[in-house]
C-alpha positions as CSV (number, residue, x, y, z in Angstrom):
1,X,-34.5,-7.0,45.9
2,X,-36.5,-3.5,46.3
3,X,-34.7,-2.8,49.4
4,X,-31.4,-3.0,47.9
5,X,-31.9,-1.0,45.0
6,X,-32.1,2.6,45.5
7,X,-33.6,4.3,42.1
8,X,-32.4,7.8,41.2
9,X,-35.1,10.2,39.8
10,X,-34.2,10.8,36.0
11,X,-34.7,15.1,35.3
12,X,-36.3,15.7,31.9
13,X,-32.8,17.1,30.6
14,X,-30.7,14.0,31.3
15,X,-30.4,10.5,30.4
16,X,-28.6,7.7,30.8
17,X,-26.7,7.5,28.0
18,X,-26.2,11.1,27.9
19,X,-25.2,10.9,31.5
20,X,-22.5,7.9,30.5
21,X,-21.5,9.5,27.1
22,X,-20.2,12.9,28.9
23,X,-18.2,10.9,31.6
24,X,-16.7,8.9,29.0
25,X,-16.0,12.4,27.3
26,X,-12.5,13.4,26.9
27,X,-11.2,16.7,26.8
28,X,-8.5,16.6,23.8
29,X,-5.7,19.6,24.6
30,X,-4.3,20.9,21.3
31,X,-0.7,21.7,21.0
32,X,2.0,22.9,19.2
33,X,5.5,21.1,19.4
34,X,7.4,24.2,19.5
35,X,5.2,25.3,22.4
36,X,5.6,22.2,24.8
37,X,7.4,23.0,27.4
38,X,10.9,21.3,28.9
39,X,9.9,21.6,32.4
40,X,8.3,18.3,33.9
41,X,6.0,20.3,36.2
42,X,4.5,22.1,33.4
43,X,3.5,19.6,31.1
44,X,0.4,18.3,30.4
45,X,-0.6,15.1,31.2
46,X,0.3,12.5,27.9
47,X,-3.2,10.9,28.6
48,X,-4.8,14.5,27.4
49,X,-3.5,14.6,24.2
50,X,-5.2,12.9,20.9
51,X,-4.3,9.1,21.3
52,X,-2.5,9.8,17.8
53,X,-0.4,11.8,19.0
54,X,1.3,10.3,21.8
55,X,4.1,8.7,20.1
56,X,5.2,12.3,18.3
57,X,4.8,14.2,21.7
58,X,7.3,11.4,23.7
59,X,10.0,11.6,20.7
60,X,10.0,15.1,21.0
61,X,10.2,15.3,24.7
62,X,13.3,12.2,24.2
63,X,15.0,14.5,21.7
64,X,15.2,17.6,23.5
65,X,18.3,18.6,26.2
66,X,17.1,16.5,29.2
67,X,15.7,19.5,31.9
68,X,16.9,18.5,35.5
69,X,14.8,20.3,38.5
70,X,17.0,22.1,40.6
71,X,15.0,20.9,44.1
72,X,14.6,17.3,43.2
73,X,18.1,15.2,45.7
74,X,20.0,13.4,44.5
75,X,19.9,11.2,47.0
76,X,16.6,9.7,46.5
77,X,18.1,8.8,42.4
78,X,19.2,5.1,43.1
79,X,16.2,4.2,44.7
80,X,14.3,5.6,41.9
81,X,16.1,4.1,39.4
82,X,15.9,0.7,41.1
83,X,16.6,-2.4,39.8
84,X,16.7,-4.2,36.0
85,X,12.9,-4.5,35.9
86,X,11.9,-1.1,37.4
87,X,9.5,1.1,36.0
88,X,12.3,3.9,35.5
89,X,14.7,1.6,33.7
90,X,11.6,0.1,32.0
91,X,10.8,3.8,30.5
92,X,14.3,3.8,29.4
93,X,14.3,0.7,27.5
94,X,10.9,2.0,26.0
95,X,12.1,5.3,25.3
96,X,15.0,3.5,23.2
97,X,12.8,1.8,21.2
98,X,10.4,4.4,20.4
99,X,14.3,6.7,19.1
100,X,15.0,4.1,16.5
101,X,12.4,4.7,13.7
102,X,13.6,1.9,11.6
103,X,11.9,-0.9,13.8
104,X,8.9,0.7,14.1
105,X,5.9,-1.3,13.0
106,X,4.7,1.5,10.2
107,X,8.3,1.7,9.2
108,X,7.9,-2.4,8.5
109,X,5.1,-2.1,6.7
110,X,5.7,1.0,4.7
111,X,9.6,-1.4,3.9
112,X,7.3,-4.3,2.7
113,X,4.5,-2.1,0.6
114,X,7.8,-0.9,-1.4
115,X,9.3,-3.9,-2.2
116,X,5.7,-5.3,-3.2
117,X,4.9,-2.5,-5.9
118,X,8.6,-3.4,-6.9
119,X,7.7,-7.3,-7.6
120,X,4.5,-6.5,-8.9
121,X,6.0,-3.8,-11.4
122,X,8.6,-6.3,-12.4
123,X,6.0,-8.6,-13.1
124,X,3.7,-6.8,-14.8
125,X,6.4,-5.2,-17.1
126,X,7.1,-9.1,-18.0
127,X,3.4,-9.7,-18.8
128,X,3.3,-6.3,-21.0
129,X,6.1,-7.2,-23.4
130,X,5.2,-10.8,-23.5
131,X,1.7,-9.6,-25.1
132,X,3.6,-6.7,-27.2
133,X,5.6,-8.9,-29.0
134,X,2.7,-11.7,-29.5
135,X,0.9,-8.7,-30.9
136,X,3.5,-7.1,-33.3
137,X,3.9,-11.1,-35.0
138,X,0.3,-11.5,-34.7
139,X,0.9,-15.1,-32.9
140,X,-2.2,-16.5,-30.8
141,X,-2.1,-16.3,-26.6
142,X,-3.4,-19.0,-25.8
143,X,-2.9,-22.5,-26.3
144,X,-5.0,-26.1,-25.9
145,X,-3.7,-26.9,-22.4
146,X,-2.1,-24.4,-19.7
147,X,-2.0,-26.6,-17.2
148,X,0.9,-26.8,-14.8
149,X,2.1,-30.0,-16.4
150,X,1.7,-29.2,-20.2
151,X,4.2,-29.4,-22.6
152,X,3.3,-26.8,-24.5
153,X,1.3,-24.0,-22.9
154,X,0.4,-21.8,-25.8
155,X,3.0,-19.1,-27.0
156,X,1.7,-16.6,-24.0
157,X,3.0,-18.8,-21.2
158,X,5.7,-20.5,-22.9
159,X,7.2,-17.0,-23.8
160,X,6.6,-15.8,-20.3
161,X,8.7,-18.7,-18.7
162,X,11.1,-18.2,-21.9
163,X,11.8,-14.7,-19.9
164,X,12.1,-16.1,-16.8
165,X,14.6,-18.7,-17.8
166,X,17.0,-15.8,-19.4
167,X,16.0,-13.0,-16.2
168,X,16.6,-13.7,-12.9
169,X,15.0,-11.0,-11.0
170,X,11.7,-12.0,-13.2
171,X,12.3,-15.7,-12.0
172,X,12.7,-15.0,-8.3
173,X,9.2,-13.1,-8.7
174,X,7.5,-15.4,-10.3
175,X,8.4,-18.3,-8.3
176,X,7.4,-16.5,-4.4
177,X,4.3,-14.7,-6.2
178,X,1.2,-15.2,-5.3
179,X,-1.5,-17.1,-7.4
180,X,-4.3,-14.8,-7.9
181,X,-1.2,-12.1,-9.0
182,X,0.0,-13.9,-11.5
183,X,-1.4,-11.6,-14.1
184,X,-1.9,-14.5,-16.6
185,X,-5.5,-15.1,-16.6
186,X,-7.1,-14.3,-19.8
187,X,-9.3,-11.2,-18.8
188,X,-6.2,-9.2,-18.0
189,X,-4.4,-10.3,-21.0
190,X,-7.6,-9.0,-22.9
191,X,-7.8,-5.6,-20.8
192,X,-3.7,-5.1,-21.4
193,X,-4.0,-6.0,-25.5
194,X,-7.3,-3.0,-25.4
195,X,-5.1,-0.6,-23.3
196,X,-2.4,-0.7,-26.0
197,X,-5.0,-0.9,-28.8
198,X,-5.9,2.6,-27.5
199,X,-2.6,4.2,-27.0
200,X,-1.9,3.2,-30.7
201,X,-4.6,4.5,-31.8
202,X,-3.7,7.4,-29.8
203,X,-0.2,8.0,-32.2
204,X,-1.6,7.3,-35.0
205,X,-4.6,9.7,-35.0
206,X,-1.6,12.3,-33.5
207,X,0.7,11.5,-36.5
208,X,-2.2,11.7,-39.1
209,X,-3.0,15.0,-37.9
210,X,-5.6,16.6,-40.5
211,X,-4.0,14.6,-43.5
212,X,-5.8,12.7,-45.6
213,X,-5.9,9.1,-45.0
214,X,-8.3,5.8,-46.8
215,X,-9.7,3.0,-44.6
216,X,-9.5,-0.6,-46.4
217,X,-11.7,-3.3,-44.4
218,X,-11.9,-7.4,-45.1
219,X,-14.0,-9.8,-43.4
220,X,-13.1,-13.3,-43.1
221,X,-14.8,-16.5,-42.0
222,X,-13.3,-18.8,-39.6
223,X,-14.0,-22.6,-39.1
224,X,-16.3,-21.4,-36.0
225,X,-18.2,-19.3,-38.7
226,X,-17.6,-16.1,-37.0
227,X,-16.7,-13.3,-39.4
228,X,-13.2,-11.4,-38.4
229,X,-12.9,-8.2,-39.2
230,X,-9.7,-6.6,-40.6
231,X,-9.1,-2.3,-41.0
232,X,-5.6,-1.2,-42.2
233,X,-5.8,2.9,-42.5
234,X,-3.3,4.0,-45.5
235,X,-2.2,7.6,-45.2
236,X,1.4,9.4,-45.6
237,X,3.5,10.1,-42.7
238,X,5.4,12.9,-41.9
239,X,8.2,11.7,-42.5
């Protein structure tokens, strides 16, 4: 195979993948929209532009005044137009597409990001006052069986579906939501119930002010034997 192969003497300076990564090397023109200009002869090839910006440059170009060369005949403009499946009638039907903004994959996806942070807000606004109201009557979460098929889920769930039976636009999300967005596991309950813990903690600290205030605390034992702590602070409002 000697004979075949003819092997080119490397320099000290180059190297293969040097060699390789400067022909693969694209020169990337910078431009300015205002700048581009209307002519066809003058333009710059689309291919020498940032990939990015190919789409912006060809809407521009499609939104401007056509320019028609003076020089070009006429003649020659049915046989360049051609038939349904030519490349200029092709262009055309491309150039359309790329005009109408609204069908434009980003466009989709941006459409369905929006109307996910809307189901997701409506849920979680469902969750919050489900666990605002448990914690203003001090009622328990959870109950002895949340499963799917239980009879009595606990107050949390029970309540939950209680706002869903009385709200359609909380029912319609929580029936095509997924399951691991459910927001009813018990760790998020617990980080939602600490997150209001320390916004009221916030108002009342802001409301005491420099006042004087008294802290009464009571421990209890439960049938677990774990003591539970109770602290009520007493002070005098502004009010």
């Amino acid at each position: 195979m000697d004979k075949y192969l003819i092997r080119k003497p490397r320099t000290q300076d180059s190297s293969p993948v040097q060699d390789s990564f400067s022909s693969s090397k694209r020169i990337r023109v910078d431009f300015n929209l205002e700048n581009l200009p209307s002519d066809p002869r003058l333009r710059e090839k689309i291919s020498s532009y940032h990939p990015n910006n190919y789409d912006e440059i060809r809407k521009y170009y499609l939104a401007k005044d056509p320019c028609q060369p003076y020089d070009y005949p006429l003649v020659k403009l049915d046989s360049h137009v051609g038939g349904v499946d030519s490349a200029h009638n092709q262009a055309v039907k491309k150039s359309e597409d790329l005009l109408k903004e609204k069908q434009h994959i980003q466009s989709v996806l941006v459409k369905q990001s929006n109307q996910d942070k809307a189901e997701y807000r409506i849920q979680l606004n469902a969750i919050v006052d489900c666990i605002r109201f448990l914690l203003c009557r001090g009622l328990a979460f959870r109950g002895h069986d949340e499963s799917q098929g239980s009879s009595d889920k606990g107050n949390f769930l029970e309540l939950l579906q209680f706002l869903g039976d009385h709200n359609e636009s909380i029912n319609e999300v929580s029936q095509k939501i997924w399951k691991n967005c459910k927001l009813t596991h018990h760790d998020i309950q617990k980080d939602i119930v600490n997150a209001i813990a320390r916004e009221t903690s916030k108002v009342i600290i802001k409301d005491l002010d420099n006042g004087f205030f008294s802290i009464l605390v009571d421990e209890s034992r439960d049938i677990s034997m774990i003591e539970q702590m109770a602290l009520v602070l007493c002070y005098v409002n502004k009010k």
